[in-house]
mmCIF file of the N, C-alpha and C atoms, coordinates in Angstrom:
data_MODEL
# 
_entry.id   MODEL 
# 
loop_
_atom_site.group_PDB 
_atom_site.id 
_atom_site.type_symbol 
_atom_site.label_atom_id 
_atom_site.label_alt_id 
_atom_site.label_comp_id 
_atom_site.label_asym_id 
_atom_site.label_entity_id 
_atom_site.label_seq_id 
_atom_site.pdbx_PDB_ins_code 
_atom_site.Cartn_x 
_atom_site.Cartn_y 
_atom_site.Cartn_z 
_atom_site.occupancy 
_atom_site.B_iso_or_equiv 
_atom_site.pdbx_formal_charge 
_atom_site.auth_seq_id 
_atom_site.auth_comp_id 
_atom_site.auth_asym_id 
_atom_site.auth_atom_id 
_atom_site.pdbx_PDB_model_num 
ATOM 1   N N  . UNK A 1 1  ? -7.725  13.408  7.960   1.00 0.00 ? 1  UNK A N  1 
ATOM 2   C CA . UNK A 1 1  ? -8.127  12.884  6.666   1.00 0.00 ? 1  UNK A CA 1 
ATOM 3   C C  . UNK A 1 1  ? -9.574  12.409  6.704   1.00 0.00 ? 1  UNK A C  1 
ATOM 4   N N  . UNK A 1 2  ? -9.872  11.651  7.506   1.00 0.00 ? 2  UNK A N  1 
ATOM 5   C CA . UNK A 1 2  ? -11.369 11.409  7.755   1.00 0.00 ? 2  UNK A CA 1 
ATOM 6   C C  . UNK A 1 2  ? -11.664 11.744  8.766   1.00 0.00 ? 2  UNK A C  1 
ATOM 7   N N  . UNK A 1 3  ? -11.422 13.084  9.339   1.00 0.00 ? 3  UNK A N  1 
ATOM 8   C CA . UNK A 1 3  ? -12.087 13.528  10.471  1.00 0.00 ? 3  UNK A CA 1 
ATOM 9   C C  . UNK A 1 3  ? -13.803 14.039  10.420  1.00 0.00 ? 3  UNK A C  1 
ATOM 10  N N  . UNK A 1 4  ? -14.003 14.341  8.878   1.00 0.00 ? 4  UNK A N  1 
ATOM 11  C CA . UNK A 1 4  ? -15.711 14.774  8.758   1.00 0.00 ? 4  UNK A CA 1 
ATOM 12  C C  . UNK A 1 4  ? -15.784 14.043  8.519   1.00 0.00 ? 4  UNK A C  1 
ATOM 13  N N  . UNK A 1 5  ? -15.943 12.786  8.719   1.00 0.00 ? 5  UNK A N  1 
ATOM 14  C CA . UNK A 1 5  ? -16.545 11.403  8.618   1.00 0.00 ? 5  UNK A CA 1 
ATOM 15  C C  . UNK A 1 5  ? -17.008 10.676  9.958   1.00 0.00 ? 5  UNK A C  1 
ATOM 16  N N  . UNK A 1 6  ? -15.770 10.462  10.727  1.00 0.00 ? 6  UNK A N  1 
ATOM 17  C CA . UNK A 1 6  ? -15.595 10.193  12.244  1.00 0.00 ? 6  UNK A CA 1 
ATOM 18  C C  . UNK A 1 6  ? -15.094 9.256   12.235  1.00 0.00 ? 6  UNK A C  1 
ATOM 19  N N  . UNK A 1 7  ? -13.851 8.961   11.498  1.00 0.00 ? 7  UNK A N  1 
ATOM 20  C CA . UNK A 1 7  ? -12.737 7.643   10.226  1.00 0.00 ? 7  UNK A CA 1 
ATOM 21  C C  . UNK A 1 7  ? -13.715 6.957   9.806   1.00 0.00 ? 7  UNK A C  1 
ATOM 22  N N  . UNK A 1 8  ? -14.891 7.036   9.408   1.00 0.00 ? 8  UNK A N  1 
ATOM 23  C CA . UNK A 1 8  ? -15.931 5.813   8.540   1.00 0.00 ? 8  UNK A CA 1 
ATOM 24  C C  . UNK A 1 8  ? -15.061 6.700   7.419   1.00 0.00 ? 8  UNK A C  1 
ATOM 25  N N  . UNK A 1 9  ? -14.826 5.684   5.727   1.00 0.00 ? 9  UNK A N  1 
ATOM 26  C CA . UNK A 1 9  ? -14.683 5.927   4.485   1.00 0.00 ? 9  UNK A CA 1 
ATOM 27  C C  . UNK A 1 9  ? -16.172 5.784   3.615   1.00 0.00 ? 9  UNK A C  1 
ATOM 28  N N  . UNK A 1 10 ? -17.145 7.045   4.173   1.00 0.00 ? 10 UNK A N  1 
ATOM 29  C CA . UNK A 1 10 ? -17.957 7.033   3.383   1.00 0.00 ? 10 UNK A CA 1 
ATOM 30  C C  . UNK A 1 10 ? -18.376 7.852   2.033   1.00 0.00 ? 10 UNK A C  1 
ATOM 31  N N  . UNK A 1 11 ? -17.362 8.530   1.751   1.00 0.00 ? 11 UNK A N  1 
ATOM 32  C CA . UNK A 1 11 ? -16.834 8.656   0.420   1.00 0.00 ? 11 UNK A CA 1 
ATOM 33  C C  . UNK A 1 11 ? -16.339 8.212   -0.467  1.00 0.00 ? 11 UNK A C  1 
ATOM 34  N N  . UNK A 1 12 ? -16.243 7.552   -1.323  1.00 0.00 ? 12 UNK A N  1 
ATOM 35  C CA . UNK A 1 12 ? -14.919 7.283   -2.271  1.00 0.00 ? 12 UNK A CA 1 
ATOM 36  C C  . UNK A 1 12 ? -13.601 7.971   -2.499  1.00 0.00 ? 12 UNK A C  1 
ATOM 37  N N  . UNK A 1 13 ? -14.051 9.286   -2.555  1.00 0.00 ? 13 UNK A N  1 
ATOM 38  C CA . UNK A 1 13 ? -12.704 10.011  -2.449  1.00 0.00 ? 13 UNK A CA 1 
ATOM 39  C C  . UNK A 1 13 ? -12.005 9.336   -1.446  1.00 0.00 ? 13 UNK A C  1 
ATOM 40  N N  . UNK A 1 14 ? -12.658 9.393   -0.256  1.00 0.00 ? 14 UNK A N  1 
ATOM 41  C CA . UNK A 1 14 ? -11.532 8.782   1.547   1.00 0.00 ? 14 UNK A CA 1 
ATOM 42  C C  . UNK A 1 14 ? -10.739 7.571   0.779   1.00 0.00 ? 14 UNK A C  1 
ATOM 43  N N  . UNK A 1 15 ? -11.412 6.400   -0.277  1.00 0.00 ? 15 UNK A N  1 
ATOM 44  C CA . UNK A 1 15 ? -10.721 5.846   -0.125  1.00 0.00 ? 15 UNK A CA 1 
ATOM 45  C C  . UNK A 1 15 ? -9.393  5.558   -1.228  1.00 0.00 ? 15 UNK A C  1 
ATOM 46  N N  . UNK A 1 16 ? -9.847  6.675   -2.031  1.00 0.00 ? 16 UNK A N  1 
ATOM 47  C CA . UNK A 1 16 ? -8.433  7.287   -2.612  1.00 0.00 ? 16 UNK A CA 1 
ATOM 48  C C  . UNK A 1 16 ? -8.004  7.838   -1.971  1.00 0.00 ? 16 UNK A C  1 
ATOM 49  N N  . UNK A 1 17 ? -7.666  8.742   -0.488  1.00 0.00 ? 17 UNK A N  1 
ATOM 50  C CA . UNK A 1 17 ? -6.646  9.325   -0.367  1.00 0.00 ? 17 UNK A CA 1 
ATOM 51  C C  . UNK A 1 17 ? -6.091  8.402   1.080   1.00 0.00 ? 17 UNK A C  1 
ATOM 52  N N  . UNK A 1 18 ? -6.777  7.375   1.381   1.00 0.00 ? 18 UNK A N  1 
ATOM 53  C CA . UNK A 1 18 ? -6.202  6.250   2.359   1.00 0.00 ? 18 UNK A CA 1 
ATOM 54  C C  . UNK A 1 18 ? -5.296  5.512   1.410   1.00 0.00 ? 18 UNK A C  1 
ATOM 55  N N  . UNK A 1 19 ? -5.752  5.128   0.173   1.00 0.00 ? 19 UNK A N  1 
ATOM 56  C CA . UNK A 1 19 ? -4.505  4.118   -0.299  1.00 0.00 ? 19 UNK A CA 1 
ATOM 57  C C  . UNK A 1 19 ? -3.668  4.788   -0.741  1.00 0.00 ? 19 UNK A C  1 
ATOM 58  N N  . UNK A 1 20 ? -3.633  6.182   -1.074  1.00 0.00 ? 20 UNK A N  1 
ATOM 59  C CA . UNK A 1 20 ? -2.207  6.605   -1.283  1.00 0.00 ? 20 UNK A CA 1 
ATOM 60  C C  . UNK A 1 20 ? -1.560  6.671   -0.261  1.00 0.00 ? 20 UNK A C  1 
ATOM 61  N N  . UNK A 1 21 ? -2.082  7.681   0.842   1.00 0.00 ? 21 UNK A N  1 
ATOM 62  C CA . UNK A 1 21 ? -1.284  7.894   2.278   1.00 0.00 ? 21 UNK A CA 1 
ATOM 63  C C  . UNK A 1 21 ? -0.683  6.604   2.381   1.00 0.00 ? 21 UNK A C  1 
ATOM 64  N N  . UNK A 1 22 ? -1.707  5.413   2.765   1.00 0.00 ? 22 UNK A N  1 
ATOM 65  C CA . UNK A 1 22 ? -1.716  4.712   3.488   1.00 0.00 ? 22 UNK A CA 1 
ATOM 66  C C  . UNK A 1 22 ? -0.386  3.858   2.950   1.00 0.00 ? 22 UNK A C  1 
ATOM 67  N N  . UNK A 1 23 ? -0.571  3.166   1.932   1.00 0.00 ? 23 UNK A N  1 
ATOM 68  C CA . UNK A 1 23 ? -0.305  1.472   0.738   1.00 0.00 ? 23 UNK A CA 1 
ATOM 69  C C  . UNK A 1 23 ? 0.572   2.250   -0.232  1.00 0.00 ? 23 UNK A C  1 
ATOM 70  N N  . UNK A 1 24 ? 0.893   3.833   -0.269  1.00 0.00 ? 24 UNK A N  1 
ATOM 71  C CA . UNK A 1 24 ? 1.675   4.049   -1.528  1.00 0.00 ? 24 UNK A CA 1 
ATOM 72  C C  . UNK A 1 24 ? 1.366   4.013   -2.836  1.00 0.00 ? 24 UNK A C  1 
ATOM 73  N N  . UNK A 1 25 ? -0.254  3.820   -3.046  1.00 0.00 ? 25 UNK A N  1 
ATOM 74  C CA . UNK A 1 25 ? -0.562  3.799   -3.956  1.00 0.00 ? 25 UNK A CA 1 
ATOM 75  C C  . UNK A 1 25 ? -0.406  5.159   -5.347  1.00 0.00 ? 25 UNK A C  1 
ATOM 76  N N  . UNK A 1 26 ? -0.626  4.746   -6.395  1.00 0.00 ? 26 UNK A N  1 
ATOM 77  C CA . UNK A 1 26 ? -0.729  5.910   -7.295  1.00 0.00 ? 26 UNK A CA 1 
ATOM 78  C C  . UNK A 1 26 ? -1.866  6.987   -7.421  1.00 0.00 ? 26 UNK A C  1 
ATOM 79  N N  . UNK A 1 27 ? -1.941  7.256   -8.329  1.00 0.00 ? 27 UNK A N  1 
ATOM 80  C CA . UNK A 1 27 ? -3.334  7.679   -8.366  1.00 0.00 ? 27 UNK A CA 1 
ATOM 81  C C  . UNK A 1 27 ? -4.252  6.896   -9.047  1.00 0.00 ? 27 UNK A C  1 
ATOM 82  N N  . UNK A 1 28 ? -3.719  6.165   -10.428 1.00 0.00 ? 28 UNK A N  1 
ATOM 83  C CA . UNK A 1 28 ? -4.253  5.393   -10.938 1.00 0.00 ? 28 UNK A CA 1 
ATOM 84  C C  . UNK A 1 28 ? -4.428  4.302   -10.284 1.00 0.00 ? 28 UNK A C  1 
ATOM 85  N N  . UNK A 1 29 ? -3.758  3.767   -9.357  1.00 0.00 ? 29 UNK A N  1 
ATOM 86  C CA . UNK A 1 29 ? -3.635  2.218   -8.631  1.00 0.00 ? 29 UNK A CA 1 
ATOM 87  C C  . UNK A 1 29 ? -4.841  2.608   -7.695  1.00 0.00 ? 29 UNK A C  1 
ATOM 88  N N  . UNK A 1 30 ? -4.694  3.653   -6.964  1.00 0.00 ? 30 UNK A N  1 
ATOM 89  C CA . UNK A 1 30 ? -6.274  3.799   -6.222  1.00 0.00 ? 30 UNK A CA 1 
ATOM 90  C C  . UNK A 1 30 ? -7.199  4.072   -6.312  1.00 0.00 ? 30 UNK A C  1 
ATOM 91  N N  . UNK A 1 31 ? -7.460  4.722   -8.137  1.00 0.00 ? 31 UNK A N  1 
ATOM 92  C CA . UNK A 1 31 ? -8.813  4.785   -8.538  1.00 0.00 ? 31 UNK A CA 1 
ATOM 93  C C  . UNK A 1 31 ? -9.140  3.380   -9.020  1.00 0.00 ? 31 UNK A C  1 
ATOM 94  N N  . UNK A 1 32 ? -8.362  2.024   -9.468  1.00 0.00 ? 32 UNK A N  1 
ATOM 95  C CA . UNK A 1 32 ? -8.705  1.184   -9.962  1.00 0.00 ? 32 UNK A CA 1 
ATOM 96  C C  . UNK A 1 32 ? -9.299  0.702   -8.068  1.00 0.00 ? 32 UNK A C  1 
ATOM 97  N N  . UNK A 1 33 ? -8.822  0.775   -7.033  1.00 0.00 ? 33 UNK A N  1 
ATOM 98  C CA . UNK A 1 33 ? -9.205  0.350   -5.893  1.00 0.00 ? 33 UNK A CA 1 
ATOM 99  C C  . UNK A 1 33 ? -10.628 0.936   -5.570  1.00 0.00 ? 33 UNK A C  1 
ATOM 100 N N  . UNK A 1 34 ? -10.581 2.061   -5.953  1.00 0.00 ? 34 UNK A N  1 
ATOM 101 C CA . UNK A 1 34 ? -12.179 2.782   -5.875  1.00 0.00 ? 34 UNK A CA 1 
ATOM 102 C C  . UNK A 1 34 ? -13.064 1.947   -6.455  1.00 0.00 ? 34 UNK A C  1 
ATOM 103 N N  . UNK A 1 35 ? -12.800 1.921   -8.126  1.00 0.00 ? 35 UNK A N  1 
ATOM 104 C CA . UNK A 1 35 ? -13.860 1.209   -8.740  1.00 0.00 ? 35 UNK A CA 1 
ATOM 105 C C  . UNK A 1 35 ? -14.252 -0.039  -8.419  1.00 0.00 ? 35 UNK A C  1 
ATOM 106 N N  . UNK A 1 36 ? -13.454 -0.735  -8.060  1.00 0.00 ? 36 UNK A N  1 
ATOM 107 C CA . UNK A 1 36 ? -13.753 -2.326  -8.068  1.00 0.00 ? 36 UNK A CA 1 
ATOM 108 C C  . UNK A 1 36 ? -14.690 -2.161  -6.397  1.00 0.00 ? 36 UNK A C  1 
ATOM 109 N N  . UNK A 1 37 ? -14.391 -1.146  -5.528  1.00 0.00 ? 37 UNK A N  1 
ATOM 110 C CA . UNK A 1 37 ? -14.920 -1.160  -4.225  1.00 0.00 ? 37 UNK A CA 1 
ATOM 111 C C  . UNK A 1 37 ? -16.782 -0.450  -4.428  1.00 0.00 ? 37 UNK A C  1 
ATOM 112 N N  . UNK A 1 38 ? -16.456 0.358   -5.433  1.00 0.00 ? 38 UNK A N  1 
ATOM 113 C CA . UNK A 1 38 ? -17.653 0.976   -5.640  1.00 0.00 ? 38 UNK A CA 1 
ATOM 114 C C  . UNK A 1 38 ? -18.716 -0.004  -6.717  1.00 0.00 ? 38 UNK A C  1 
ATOM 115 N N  . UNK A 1 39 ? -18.269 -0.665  -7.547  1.00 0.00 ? 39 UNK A N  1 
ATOM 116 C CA . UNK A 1 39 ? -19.056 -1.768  -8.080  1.00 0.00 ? 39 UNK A CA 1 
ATOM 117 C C  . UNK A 1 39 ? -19.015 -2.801  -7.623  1.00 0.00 ? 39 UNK A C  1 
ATOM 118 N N  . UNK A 1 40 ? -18.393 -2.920  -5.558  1.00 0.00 ? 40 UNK A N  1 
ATOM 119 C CA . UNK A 1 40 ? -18.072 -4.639  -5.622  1.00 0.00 ? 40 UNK A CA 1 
ATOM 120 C C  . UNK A 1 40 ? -17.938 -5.578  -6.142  1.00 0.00 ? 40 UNK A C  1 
ATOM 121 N N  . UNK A 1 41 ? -16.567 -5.418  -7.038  1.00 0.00 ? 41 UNK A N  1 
ATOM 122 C CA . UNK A 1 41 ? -16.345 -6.242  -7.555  1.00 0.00 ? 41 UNK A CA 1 
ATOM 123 C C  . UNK A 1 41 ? -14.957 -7.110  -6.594  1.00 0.00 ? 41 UNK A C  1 
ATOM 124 N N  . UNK A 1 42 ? -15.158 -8.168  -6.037  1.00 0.00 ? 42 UNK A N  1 
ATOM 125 C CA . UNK A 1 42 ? -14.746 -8.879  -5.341  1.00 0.00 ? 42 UNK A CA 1 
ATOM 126 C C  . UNK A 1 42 ? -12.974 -9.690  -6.258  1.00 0.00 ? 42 UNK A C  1 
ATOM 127 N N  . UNK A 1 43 ? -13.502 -9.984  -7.046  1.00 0.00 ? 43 UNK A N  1 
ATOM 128 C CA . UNK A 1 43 ? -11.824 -10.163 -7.573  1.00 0.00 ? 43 UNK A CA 1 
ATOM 129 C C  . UNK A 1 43 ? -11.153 -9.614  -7.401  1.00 0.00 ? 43 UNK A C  1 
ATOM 130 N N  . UNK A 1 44 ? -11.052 -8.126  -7.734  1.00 0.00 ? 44 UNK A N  1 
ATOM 131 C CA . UNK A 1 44 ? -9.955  -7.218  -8.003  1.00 0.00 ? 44 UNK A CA 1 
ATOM 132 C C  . UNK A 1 44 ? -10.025 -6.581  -6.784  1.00 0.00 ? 44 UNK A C  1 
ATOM 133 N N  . UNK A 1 45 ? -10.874 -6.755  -5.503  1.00 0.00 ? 45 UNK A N  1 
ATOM 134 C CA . UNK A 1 45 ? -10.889 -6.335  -4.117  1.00 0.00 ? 45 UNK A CA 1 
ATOM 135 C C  . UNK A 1 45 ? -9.677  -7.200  -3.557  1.00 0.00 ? 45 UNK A C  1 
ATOM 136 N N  . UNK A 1 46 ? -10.068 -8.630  -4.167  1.00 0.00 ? 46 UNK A N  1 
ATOM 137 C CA . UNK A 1 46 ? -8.889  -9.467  -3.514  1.00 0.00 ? 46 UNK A CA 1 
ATOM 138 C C  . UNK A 1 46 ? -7.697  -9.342  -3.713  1.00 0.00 ? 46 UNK A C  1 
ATOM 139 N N  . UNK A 1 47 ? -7.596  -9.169  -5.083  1.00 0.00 ? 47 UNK A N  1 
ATOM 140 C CA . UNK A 1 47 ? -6.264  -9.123  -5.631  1.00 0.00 ? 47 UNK A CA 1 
ATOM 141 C C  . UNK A 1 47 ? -5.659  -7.474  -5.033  1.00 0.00 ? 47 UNK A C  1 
ATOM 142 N N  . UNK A 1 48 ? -6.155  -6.697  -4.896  1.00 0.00 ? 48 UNK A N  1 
ATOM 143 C CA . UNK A 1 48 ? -5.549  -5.445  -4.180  1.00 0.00 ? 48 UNK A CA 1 
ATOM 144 C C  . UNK A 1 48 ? -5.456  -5.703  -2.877  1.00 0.00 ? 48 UNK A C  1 
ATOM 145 N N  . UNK A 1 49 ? -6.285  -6.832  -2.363  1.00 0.00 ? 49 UNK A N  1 
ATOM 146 C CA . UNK A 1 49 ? -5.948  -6.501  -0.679  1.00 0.00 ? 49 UNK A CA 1 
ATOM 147 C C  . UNK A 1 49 ? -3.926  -6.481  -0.268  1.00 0.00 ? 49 UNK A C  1 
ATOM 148 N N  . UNK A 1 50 ? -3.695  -7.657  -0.928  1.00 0.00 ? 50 UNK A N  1 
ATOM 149 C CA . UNK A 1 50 ? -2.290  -8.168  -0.473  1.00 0.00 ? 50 UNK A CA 1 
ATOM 150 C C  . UNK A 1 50 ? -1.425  -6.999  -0.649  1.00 0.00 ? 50 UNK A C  1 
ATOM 151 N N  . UNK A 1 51 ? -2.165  -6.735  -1.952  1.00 0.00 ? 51 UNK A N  1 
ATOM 152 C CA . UNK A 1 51 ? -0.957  -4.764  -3.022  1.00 0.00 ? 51 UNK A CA 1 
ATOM 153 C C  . UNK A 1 51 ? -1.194  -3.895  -1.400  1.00 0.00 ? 51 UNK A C  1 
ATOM 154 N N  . UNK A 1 52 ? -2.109  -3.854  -0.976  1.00 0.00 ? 52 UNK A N  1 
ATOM 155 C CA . UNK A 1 52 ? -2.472  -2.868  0.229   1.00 0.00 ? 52 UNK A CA 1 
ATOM 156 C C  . UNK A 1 52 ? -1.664  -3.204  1.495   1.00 0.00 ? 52 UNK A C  1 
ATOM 157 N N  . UNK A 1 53 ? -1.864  -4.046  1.714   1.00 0.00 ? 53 UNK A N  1 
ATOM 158 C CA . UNK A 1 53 ? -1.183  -4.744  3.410   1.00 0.00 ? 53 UNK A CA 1 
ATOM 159 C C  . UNK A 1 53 ? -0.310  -4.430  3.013   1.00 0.00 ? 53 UNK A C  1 
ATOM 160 N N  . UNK A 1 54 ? 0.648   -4.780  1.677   1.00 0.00 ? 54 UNK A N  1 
ATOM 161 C CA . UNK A 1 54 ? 2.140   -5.059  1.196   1.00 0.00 ? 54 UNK A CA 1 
ATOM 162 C C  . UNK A 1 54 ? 2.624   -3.405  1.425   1.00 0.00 ? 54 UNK A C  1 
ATOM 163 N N  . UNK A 1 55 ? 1.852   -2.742  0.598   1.00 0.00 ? 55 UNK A N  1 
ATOM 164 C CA . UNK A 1 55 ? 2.075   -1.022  0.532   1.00 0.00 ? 55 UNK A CA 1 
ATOM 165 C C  . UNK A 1 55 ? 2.096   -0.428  1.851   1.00 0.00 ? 55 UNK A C  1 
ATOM 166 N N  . UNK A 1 56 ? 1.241   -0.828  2.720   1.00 0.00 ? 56 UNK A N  1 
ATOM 167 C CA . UNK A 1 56 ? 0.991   -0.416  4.578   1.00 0.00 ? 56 UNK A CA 1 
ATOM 168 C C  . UNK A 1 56 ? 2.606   -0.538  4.848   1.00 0.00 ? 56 UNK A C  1 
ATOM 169 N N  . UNK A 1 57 ? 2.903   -1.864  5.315   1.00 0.00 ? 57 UNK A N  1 
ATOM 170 C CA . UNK A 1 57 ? 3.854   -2.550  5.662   1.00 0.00 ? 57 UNK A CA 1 
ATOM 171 C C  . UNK A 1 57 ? 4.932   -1.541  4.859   1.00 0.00 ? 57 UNK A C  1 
ATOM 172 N N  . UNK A 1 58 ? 5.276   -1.333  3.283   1.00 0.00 ? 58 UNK A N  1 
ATOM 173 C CA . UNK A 1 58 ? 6.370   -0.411  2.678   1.00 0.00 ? 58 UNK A CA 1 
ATOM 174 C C  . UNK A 1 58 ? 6.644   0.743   3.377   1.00 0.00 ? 58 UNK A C  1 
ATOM 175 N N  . UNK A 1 59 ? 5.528   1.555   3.159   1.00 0.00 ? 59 UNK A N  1 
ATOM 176 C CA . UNK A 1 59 ? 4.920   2.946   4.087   1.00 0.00 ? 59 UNK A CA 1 
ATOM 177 C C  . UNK A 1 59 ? 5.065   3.266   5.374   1.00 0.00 ? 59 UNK A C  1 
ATOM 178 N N  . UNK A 1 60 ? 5.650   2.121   6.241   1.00 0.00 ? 60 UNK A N  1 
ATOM 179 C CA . UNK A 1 60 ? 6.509   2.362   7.559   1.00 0.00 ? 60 UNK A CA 1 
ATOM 180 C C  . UNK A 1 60 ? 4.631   2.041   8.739   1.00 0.00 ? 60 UNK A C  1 
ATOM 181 N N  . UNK A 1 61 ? 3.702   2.005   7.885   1.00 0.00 ? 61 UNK A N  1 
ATOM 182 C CA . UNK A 1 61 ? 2.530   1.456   8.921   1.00 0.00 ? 61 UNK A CA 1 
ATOM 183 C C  . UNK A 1 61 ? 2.166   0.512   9.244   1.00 0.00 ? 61 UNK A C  1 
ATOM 184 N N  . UNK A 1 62 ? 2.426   -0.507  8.816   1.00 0.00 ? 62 UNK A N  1 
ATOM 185 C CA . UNK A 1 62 ? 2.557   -2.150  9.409   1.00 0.00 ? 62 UNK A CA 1 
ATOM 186 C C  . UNK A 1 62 ? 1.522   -2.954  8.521   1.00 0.00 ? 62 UNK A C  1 
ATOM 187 N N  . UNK A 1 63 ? 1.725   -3.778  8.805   1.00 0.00 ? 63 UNK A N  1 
ATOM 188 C CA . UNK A 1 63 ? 0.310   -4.707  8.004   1.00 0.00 ? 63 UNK A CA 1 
ATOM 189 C C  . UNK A 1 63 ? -0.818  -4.405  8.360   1.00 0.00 ? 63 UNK A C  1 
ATOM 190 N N  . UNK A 1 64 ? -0.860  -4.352  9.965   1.00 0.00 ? 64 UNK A N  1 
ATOM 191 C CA . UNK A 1 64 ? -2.106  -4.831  10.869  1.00 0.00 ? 64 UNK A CA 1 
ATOM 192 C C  . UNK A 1 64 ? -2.714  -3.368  10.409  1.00 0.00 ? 64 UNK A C  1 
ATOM 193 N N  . UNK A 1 65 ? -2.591  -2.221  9.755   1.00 0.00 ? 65 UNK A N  1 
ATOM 194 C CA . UNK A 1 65 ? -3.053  -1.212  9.301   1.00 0.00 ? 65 UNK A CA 1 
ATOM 195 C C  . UNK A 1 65 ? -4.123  -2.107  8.330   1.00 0.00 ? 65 UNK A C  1 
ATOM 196 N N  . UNK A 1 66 ? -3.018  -2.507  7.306   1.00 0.00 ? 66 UNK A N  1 
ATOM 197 C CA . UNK A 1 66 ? -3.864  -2.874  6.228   1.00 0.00 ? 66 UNK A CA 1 
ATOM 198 C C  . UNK A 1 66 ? -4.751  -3.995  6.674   1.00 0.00 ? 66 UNK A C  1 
ATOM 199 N N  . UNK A 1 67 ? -4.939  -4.455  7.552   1.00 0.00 ? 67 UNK A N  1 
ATOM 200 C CA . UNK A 1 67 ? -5.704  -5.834  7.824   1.00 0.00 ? 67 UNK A CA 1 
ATOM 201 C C  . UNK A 1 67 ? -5.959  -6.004  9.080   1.00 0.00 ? 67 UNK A C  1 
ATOM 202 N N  . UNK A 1 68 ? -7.818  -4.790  9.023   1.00 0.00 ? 68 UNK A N  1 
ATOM 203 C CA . UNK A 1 68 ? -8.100  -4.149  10.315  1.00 0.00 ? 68 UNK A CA 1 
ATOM 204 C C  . UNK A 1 68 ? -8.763  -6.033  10.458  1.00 0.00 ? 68 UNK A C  1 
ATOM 205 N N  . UNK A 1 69 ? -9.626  -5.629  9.433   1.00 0.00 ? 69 UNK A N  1 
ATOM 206 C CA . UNK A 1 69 ? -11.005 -7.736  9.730   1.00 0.00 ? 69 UNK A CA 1 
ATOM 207 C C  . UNK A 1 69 ? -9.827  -8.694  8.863   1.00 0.00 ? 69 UNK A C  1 
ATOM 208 N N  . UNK A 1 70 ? -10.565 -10.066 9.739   1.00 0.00 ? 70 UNK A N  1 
ATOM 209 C CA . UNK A 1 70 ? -10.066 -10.995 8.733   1.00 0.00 ? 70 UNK A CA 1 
ATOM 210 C C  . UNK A 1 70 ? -11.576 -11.324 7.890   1.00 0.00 ? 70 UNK A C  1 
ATOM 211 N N  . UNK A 1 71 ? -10.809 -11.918 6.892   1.00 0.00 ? 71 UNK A N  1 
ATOM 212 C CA . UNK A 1 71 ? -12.304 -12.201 5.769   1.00 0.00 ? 71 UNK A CA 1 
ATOM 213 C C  . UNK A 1 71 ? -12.134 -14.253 5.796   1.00 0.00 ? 71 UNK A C  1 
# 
């Protein structure tokens, strides 16, 4: 998935197709994750982090997926 990268998400696309794989996301749930990441917008970063760990953890990949740094 991010092998032409070298796993950096320096696309946006990467990071629509990490929160689906990854968190279970929709399509719509991870373009709203795009935007708020691509305009840093920090609210709605926060408020998706937990949707993400939570979705990791659903998805059989654990939290510690979703929650490589602490902030």
């Amino acid at each position: 998935m991010l092998s032409d990268t070298y796993g950096l998400m320096i696309y946006q696309e990467s990071m629509l197709r990490v929160a689906q794989r990854f968190a279970g996301y929709t399509l719509v749930e991870a373009e709203t994750l795009r935007k708020a990441a691509g305009k840093k917008v920090r609210e709605i970063m926060a408020q998706e982090r937990e949707k993400f760990v939570d979705g990791c953890e659903r998805t059989g990949y654990g939290r510690a997926i979703g929650t490589p740094f602490s902030t």
